[in-house]
Rosetta silent file (secondary structure, phi, psi, omega in degrees, C-alpha in Angstrom):
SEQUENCE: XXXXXXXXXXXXXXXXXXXXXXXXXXXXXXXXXXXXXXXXXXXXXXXXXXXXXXXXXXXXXXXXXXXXX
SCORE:     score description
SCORE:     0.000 S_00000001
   1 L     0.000  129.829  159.410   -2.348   10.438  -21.385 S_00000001
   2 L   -16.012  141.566  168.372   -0.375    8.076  -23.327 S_00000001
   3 H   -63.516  -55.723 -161.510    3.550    8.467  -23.827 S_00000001
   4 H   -38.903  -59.029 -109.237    2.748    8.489  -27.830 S_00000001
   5 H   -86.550  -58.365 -165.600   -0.002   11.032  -26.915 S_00000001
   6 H  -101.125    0.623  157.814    2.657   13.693  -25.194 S_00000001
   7 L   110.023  -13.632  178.847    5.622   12.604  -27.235 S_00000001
   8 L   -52.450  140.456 -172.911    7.566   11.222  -24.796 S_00000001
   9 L  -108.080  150.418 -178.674    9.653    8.036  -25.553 S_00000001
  10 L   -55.320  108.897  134.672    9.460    4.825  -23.870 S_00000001
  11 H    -5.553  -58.729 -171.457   12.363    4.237  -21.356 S_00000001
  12 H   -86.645  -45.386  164.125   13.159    1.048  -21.959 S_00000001
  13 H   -31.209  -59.476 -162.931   13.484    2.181  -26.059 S_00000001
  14 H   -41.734  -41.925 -138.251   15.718    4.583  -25.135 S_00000001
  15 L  -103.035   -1.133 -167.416   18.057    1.973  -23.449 S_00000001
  16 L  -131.633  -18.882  157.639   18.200   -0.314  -26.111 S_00000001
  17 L   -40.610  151.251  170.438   18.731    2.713  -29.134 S_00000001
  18 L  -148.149  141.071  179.923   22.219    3.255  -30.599 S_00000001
  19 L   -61.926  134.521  178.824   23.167    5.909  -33.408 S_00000001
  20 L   -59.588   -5.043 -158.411   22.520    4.212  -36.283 S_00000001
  21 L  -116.403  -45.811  164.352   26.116    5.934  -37.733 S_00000001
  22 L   -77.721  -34.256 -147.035   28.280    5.201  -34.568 S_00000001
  23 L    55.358    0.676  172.786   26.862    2.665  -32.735 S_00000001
  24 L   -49.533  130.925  171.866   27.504    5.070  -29.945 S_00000001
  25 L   -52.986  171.501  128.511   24.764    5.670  -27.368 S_00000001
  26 L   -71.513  162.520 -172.763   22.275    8.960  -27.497 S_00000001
  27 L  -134.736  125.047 -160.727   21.545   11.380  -25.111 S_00000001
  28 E   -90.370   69.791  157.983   17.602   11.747  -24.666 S_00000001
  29 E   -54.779   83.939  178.705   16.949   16.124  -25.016 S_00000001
  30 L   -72.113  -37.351  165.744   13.508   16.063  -23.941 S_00000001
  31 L   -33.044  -59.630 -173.995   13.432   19.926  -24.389 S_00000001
  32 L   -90.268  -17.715 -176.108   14.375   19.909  -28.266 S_00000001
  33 L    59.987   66.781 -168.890   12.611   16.381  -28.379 S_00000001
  34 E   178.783  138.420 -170.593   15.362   14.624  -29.604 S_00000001
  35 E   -84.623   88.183  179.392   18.206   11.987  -29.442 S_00000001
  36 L   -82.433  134.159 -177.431   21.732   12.880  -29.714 S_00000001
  37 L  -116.115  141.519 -173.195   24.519   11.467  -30.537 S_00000001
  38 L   -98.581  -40.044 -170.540   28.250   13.670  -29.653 S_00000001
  39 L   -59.451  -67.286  172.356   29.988   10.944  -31.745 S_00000001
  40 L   -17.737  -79.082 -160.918   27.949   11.414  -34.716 S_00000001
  41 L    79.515   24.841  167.759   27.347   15.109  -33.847 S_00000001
  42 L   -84.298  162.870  178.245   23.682   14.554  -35.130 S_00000001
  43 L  -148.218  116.251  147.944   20.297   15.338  -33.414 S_00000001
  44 E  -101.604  150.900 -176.627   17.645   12.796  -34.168 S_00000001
  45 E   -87.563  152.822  154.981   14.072   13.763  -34.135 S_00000001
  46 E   -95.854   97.939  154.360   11.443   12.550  -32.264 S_00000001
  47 E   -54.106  138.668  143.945    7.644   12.498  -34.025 S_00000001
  48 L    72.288  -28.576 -164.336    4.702   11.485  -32.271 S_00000001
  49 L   122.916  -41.251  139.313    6.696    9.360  -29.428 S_00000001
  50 E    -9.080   64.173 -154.110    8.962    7.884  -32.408 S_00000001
  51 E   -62.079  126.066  168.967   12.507    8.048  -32.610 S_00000001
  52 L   -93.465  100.923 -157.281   13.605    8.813  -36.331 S_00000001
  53 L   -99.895   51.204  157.197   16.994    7.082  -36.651 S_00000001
  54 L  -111.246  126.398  129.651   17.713    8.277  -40.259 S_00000001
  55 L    18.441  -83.753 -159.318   21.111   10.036  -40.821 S_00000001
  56 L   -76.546  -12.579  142.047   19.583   12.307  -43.732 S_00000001
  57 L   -55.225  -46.579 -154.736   16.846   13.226  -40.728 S_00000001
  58 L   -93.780  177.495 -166.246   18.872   14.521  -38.143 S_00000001
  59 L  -107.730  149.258  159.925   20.352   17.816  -37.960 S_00000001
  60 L   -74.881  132.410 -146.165   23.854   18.660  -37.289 S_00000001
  61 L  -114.090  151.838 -152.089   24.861   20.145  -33.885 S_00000001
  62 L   -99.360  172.726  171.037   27.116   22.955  -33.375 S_00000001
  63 H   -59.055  -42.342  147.281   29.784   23.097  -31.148 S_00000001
  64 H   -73.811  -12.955  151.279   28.077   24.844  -28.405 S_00000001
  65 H   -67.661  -44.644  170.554   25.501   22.503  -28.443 S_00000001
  66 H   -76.202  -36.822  156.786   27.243   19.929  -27.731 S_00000001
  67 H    -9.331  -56.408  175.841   29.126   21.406  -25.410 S_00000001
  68 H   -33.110  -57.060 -158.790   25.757   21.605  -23.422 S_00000001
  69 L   -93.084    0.000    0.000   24.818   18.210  -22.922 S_00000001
């Protein structure tokens, strides 16, 4: 099976991503399926194997969430 197929993002994407808001790196949360950035304090989603790098996508992450990662 495919990465797109199980949702999973390419490696080498990942390494070359930045928050679009920061320029900060992400932190890959394959659990929640999703890219974070602690500057930001954003969660972007991942669709499909897709990272969605819009702002007015991601969700805002609480304080114990970040905490987490």
């Amino acid at each position: 099976m495919s990465d797109a197929q199980t949702g999973e993002v390419d490696p080498k994407l990942l390494e070359m991503l930045v928050c679009p808001q920061t320029r900060g790196p992400l932190v890959y949360d394959r659990e929640k399926g999703e890219l974070v950035s602690k500057g930001a304090r954003l969660a972007y989603p991942i669709r499909d194997g897709v990272p969605i790098m819009l702002p007015e996508e991601a969700r805002p992450l609480a304080d114990d969430e970040l905490a987490k990662l």
